[in-house]
PAFIDREN-133950 format. One record per residue (C-alpha): residue in one letter; chain; z, y, x negated. Coordinates in Angstrom, 2 decimals. Example, Ala and Ser with C-alpha at 12.3 -4.5 7.8 and 13.67 -1.06 7.14 Angstrom:
<rs>
+---------+--------+---------+---------+---------+
: residuo : cadena :      zz :      yy :      xx :
+---------+--------+---------+---------+---------+
:       A :      A :    7.80 :   -4.50 :  -12.30 :
:       S :      A :    7.14 :   -1.06 :  -13.67 :
+---------+--------+---------+---------+---------+
</rs>
This chain:
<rs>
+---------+--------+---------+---------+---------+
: residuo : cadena :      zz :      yy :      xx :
+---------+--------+---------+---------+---------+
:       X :      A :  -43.97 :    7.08 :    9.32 :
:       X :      A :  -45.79 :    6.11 :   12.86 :
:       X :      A :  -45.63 :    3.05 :   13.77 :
:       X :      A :  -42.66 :    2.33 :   11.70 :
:       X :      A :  -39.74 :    0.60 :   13.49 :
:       X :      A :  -36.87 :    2.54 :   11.16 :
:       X :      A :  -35.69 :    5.36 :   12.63 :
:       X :      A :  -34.03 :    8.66 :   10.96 :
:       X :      A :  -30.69 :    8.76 :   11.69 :
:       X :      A :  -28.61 :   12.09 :   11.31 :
:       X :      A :  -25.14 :   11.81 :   10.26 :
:       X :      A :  -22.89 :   14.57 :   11.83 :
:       X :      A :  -20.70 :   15.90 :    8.49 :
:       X :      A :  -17.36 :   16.76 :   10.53 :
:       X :      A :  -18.21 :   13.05 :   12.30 :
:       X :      A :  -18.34 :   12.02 :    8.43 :
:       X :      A :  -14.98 :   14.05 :    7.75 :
:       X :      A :  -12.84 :   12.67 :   10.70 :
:       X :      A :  -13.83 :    8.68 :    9.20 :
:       X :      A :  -12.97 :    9.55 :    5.71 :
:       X :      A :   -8.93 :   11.40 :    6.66 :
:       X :      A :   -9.29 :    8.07 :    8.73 :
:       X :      A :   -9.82 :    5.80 :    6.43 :
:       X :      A :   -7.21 :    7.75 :    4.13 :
:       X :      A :   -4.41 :    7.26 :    6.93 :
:       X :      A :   -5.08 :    3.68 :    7.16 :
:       X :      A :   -4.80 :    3.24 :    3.09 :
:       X :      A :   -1.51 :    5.14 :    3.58 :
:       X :      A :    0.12 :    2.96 :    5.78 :
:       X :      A :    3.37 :    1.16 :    4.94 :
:       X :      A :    2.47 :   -3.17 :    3.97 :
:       X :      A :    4.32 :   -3.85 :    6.92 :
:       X :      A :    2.23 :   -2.02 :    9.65 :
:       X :      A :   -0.36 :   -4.46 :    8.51 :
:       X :      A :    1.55 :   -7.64 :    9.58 :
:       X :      A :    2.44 :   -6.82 :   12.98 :
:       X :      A :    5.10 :   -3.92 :   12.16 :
:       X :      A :    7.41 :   -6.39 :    9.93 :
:       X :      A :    9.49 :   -2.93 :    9.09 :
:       X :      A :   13.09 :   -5.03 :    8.79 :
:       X :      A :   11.28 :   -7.56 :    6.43 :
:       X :      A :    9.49 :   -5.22 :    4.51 :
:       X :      A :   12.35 :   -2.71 :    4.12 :
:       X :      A :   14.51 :   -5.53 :    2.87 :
:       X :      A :   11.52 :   -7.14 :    0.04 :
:       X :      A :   11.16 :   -3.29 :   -1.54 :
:       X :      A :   15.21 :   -3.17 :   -2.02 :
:       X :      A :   14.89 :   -6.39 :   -3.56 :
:       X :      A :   11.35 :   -5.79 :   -5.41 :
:       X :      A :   12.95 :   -2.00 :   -6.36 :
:       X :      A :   15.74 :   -3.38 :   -8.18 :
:       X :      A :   14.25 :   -6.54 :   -9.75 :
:       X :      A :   12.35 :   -4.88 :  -12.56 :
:       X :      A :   15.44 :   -2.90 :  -13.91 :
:       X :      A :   17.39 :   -6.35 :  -14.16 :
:       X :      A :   14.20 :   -7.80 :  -15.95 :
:       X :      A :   14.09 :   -4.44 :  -18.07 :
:       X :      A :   17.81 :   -4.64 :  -18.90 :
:       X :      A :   17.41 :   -8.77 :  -19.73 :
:       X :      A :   14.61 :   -8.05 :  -22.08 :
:       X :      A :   16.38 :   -5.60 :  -24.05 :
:       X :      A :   19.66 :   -7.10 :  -24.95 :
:       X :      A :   17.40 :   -9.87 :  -25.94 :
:       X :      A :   15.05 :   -7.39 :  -27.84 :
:       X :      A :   18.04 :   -5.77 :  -29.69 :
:       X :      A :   20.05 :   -9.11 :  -30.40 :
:       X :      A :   16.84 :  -10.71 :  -32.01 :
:       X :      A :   16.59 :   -8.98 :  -35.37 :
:       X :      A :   20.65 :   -8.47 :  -35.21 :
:       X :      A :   21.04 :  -12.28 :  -34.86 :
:       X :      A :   23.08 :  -12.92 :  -37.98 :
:       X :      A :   25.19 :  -10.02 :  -37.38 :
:       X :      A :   26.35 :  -10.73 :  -33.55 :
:       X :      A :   26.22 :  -14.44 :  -33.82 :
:       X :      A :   30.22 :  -15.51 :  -33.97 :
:       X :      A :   29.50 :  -18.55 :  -35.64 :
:       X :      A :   26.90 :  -20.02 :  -38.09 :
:       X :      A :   24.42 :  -22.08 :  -35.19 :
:       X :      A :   23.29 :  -24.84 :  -37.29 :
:       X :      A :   27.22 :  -26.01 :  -38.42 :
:       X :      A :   29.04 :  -28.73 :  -36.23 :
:       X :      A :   32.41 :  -29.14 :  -35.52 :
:       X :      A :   33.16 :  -32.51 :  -34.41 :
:       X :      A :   36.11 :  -31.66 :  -32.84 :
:       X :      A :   35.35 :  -29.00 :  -30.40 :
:       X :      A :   32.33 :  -30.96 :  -29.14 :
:       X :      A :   31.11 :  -30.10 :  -24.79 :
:       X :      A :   34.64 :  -27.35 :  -24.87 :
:       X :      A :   33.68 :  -25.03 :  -21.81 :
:       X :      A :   33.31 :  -21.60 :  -22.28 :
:       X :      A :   36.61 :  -19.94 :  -23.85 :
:       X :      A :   37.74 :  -16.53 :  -25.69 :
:       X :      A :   36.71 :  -18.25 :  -29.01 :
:       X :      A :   33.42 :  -20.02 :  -27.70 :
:       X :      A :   31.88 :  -17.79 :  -24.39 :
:       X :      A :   29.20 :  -20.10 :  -23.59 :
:       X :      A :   31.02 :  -23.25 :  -24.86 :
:       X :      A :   29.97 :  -25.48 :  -27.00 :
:       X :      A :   26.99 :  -28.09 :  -27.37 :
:       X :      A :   27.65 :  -32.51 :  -27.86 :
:       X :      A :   27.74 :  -31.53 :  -31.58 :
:       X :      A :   30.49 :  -28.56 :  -31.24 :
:       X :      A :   27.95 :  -25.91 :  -32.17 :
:       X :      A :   28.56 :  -22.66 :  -30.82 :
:       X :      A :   26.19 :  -22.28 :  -27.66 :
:       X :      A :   25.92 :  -18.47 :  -27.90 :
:       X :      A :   25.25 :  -18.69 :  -31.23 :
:       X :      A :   22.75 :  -21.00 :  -31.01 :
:       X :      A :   21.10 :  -18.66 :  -28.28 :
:       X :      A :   21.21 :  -15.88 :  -30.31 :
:       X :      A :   19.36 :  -17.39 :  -33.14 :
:       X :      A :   17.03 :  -18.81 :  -30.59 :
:       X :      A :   16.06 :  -15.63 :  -29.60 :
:       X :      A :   14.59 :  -14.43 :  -32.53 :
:       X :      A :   12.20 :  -16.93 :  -32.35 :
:       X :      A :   11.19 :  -16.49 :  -28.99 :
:       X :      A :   10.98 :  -12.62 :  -29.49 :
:       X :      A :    8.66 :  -13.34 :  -32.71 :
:       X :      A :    6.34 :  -15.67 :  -30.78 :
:       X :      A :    6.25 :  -13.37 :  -27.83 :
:       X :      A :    5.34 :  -10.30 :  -29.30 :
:       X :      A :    2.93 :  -12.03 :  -31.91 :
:       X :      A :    1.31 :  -13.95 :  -29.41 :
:       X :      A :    0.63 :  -10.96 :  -27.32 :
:       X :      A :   -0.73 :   -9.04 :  -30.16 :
:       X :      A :   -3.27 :  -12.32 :  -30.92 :
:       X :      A :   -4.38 :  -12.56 :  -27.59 :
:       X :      A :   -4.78 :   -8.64 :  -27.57 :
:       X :      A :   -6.82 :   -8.52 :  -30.45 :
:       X :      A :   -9.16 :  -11.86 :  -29.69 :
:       X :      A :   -9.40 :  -10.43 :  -25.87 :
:       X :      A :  -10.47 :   -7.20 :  -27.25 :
:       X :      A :  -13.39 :   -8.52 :  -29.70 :
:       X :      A :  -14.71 :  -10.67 :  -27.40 :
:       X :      A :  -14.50 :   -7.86 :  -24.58 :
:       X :      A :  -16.30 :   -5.29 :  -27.17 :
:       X :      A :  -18.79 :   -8.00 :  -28.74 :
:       X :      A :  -19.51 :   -8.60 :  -25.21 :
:       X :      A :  -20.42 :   -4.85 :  -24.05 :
:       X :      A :  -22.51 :   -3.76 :  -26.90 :
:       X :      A :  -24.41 :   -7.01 :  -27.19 :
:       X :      A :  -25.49 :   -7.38 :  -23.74 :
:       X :      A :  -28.15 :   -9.86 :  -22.47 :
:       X :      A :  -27.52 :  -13.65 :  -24.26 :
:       X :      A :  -25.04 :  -12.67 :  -26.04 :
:       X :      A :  -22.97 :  -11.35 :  -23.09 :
:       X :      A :  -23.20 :  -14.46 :  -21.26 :
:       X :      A :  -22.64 :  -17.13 :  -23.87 :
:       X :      A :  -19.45 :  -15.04 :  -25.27 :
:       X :      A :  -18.81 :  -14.85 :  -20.97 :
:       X :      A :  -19.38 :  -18.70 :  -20.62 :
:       X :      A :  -16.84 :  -19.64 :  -23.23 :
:       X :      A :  -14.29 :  -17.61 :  -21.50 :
:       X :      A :  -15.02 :  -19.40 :  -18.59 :
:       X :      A :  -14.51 :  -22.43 :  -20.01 :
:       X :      A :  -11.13 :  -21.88 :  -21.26 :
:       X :      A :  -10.03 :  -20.78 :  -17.90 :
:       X :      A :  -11.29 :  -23.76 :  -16.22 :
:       X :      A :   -9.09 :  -25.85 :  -18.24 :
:       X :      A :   -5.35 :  -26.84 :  -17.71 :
:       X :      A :   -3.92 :  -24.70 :  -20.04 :
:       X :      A :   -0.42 :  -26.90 :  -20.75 :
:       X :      A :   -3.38 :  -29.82 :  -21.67 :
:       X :      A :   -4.88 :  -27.78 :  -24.29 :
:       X :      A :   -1.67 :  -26.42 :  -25.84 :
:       X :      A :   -0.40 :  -30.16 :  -25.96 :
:       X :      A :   -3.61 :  -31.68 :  -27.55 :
:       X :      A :   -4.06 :  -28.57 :  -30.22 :
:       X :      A :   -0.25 :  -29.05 :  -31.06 :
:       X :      A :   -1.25 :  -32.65 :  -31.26 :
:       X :      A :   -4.67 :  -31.43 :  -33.73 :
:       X :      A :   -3.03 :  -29.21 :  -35.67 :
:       X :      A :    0.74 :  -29.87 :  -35.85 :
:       X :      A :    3.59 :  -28.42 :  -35.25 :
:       X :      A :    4.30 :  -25.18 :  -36.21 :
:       X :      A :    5.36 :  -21.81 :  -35.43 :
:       X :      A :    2.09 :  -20.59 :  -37.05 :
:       X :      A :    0.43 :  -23.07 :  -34.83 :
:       X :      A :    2.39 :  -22.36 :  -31.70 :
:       X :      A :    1.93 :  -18.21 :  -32.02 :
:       X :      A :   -2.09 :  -19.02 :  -32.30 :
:       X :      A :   -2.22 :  -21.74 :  -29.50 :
:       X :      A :   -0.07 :  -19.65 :  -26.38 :
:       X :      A :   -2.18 :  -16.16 :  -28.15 :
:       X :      A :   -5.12 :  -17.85 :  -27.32 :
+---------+--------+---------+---------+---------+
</rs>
């Protein structure tokens, strides 16, 4: 256009090919080229990061596997006290010891964990399914809808989330009901 103070600019494609493998190298870098060639450091953090998850993975599973086995592994019965064993350290008959009551510890953690594996995965699958509605009520209904559903979300992330748990426990009572709904949501 005259008079026009833009000006057409031609972009040279092999120009345009030598930015792009460019840009490619420098997203294939190591992490530690990008903090001033920390290769020692960084070496040492993926060792540690490489073999963290299959100690996590290996944790989760004996506790996945003892869970619904819990009567059947458990040595002794967790709830019954025996007066006269009571704070014995760990032994061949008692492996974790034993609690100011003389109740078997790894009994007791055991039993425990059935619990916590029941409120985990049920927690999960609440928060799953509530995420998911709102998510999907969210992209279809567009416009209002999309930001009032949006605001309320932000609102429950604004708050301090160990506040809210201790108040609805507080509401509603406790429960394991209760609890699985309150950490699911």
């Amino acid at each position: 256009m005259p008079g026009s103070t833009h000006e057409s600019v031609s972009v040279d494609p092999q120009m345009m090919a030598e930015i792009d493998s460019h840009r490619l190298e420098i997203g294939q870098r190591p992490l530690s080229l990008w903090f001033g060639g920390l290769d020692l450091a960084a070496k040492w953090l993926q060792e540690v990061l490489r073999g963290a998850p299959k100690l996590s993975v290996a944790i989760l599973t004996v506790a996945v596997l003892c869970a619904p086995f819990g009567p059947l592994l458990a040595p002794y019965n967790p709830i019954e006290a025996d007066l006269t064993d009571t704070l014995a350290p760990p032994s061949i008959a008692h492996p974790l010891g034993t609690d100011h009551q003389g109740r078997d510890l790894l009994s007791r953690l055991i039993y425990g964990a059935r619990i916590s594996v029941a409120v985990g995965i049920l927690s999960v699958f609440v928060a799953g399914v509530v995420g998911t509605l709102i998510a999907v009520l969210s992209g279809f209904l567009k416009g209002w809808m999309d930001r009032v559903l949006m605001s309320i979300t932000d609102g429950f992330l604004a708050l301090p989330y160990l506040m809210v748990a201790v108040t609805a426990v507080a509401i509603l009572g406790p429960s394991l009901t209760n609890v699985i709904l309150i950490i699911g949501l």
